[in-house]
N, C-alpha and C positions, 0 to 999 in steps of 0.2 A: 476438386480438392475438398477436404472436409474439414469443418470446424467444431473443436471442442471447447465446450464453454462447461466449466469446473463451477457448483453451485455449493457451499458448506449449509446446511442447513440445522439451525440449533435454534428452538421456538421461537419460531418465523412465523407460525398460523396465518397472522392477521396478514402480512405481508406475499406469502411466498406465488400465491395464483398472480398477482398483479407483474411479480420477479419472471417466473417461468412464461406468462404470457407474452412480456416483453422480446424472450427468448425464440420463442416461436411461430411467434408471428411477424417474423424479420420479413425483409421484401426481396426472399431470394428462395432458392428451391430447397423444402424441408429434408432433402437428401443432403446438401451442404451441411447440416449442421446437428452436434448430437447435442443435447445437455445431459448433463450429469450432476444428477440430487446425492450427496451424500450426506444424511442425517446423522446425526450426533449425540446423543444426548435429550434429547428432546421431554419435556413432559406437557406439552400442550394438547398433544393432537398433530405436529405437525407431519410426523411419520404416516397416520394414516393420507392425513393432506397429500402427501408425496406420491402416494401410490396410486391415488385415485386420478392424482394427474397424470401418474408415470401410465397407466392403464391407455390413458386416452390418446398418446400419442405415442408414433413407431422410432421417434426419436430421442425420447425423453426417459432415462434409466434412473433407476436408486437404488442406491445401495447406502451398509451403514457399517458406518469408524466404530470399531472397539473402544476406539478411546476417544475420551472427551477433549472437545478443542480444534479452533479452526484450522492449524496445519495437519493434523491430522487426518483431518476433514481433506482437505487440499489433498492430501497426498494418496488417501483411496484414489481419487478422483484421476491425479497424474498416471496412478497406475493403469487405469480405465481405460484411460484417453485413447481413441484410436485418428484422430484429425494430423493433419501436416501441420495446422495453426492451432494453438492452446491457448484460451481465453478462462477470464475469472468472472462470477458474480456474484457480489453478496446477497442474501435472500432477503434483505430491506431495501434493495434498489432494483434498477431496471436500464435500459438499452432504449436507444430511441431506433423505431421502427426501417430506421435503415443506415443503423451502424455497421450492421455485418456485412453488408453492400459493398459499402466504404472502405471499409477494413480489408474485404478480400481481393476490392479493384488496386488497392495500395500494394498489396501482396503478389500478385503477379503482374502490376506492373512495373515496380519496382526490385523486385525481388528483394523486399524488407525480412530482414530475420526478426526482428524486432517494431512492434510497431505501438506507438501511443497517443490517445486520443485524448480529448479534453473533457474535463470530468466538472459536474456543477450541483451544488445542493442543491433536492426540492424545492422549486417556487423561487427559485431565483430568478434574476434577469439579466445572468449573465449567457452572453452570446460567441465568448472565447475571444483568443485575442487576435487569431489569426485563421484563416481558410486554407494558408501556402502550406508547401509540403516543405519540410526540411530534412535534409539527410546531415545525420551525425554518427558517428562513429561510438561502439558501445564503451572506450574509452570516455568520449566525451559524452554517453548521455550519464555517467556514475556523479557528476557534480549535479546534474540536474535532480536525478535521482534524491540525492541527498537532501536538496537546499531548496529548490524550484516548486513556490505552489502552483505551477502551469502541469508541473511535470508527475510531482511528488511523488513518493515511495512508494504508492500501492499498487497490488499486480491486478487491480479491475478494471483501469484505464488501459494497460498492454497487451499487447498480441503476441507471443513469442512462438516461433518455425520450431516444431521437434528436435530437430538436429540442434538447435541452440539450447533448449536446456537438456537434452541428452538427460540425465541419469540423476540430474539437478532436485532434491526433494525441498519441503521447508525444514525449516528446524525445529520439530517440537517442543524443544526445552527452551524455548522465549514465548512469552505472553505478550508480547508489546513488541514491534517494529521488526514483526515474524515477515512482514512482505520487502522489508528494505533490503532484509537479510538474502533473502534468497534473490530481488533484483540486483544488489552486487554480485553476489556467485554467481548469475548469470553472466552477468558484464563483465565484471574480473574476469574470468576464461573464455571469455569471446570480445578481445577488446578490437577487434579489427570488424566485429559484424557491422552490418549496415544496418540503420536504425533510424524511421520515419516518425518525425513531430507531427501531427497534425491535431490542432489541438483546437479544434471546434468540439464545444461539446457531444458528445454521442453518449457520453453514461451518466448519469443521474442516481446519486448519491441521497439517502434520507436517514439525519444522525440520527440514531435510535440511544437515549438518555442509557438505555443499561448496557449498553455493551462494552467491551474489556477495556476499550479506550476511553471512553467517557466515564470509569469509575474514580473518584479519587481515592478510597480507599483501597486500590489495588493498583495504584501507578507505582509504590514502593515495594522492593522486595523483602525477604527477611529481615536484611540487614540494613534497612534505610535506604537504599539506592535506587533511584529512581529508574523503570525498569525499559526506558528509552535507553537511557545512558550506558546500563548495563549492554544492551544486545550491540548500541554502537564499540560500543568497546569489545565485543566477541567480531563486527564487522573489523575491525581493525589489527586482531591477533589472527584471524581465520585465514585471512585472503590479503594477496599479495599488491596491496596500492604504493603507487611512485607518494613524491613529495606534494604532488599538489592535492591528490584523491587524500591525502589523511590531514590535510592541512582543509580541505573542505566537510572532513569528518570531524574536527574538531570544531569546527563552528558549529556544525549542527546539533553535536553534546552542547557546546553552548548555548544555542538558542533553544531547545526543547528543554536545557535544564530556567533560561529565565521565564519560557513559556510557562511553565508549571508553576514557578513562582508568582505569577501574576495571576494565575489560575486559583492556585489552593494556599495562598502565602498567610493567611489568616491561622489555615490548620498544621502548619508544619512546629515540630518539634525541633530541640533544639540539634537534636542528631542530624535529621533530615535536611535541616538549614546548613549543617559544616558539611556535608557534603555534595550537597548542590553549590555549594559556594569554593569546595574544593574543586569540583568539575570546572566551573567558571573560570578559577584564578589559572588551574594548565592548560585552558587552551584559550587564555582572553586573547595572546599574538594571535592565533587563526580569526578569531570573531572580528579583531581590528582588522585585520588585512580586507578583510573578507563584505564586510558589514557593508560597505558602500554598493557592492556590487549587487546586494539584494534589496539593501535598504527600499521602504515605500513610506507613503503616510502613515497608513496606520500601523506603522510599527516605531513612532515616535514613543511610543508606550514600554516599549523594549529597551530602547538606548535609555530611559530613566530608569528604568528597572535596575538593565547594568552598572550604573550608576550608584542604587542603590546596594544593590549587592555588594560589590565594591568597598564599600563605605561600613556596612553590617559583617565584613569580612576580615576589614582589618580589625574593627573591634573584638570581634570574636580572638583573630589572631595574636591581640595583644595584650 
């Protein structure tokens, strides 16, 4: 079998040899596995970087997006792809030397269409929660998806089988929770696939301060809306969820609208406050249902938040 591992690359320089090393120096046969660089935008140097690598290995390709921006990036890469297994990686992170191992013993012998591993910041000393394997259903991994930081929305923890995202691209026209988007559409139309938890760390994540997510000047859109909320709210018109999938989409507008709050609440205007406070007040029933079920310590932070919100809302309101 073959694996494709989809790499976006947008001034990575400093990053990207330690990224692609990680890639190919897995502890299994460099026939197994292709990577695929697609540059972007770049004004560092990191394009020549890419080629110099791509030179040295027979498995290692680049190519580059017309257009700027990670799904676009992604989706060169989807088109590329020629593996039965399709994997992500950001060019500021890396794979531990025998994730792919792992991954592909999971895949044939389970025959997982879906598969996700456990993912952990640089220098952490987190060691996951679990070694077991758990089989769930792509119905039942869309809550996790959503809500679960074991699980969380991003496609560089997952493994997805060709046949399951079939013809599946991202969506270029969202900046913010472009990987959630396309793991419901996956999930939404394959909700009977089988889909393996194994959530020992194997991918290693390192925040990088300027990237799309960590800007606060750019988490609002034109219009004030906070640009989470927005793309859940295109999750929710696009694809077809029962009662409980949008009642755990509404918590999660919830929670990513207090996240931010607690985040940037110093610099928000009075605009951007009524509508994070508006998102809050239609889905507070999901957040109470819901809240206990994820509830931890360090999200005591949260439930005062909500509190406060609440409180700044009716004012507002009245």
């Amino acid at each position: 079998m073959l694996l494709s591992i989809i790499v976006p690359v947008h001034n990575n320089k400093n990053t990207l040899s330690k990224c692609i090393n990680s890639l190919v120096q897995q502890k299994i046969n460099s026939h197994d596995v292709e990577v695929i660089m697609v540059e972007n935008g770049s004004t560092d140097g990191s394009y020549e970087l890419g080629k110099s690598i791509s030179d040295r290995y027979d498995n290692v390709f680049l190519y580059k997006s017309e257009n700027v921006g990670v799904s676009c990036a992604r989706n060169v890469g989807l088109r590329h792809a020629k593996g039965d297994l399709i994997g992500f990686c950001d060019a500021d992170d890396y794979f531990k030397d025998d994730a792919f191992r792992k991954v592909i013993h999971i895949y044939n012998k389970l025959s997982a269409d879906t598969i996700v591993v456990g993912i952990e910041k640089e220098n952490s000393k987190n060691r996951g929660n679990t070694r077991r394997i758990k089989i769930v259903s792509g119905d039942e991994l869309i809550p996790h998806v959503l809500n679960d930081d074991n699980v969380m929305g991003s496609v560089c923890n997952k493994f997805y089988r060709r046949e399951v995202i079939k013809d599946v691209l991202f969506n270029e026209g969202l900046s913010h929770c472009e990987d959630t988007y396309f793991n419901i559409q996956v999930l939404s139309t394959n909700k009977e696939a089988r889909c393996a938890l194994y959530l020992k760390p194997l991918y290693t994540y390192n925040p990088n301060p300027f990237s799309a997510t960590r800007c606060v000047s750019g988490l609002f859109d034109c219009e004030d809306r906070l640009k989470y909320t927005v793309a859940c709210k295109h999750i929710l018109k696009d694809f077809a969820l029962d009662k409980k999938e949008k009642r755990e989409l509404g918590y999660a507008i919830t929670r990513l609208s207090l996240e931010c709050i607690s985040e940037v609440y110093r610099s928000l205007d009075n605009k951007k406050w009524g509508n994070l406070l508006v998102d809050i007040r239609m889905n507070r029933s999901a957040y109470l249902i819901l809240f206990m079920k994820y509830v931890s310590m360090h999200r005591v932070k949260t439930l005062v938040l909500a509190s406060v919100a609440m409180i700044r809302y009716g004012i507002h309101s009245a």
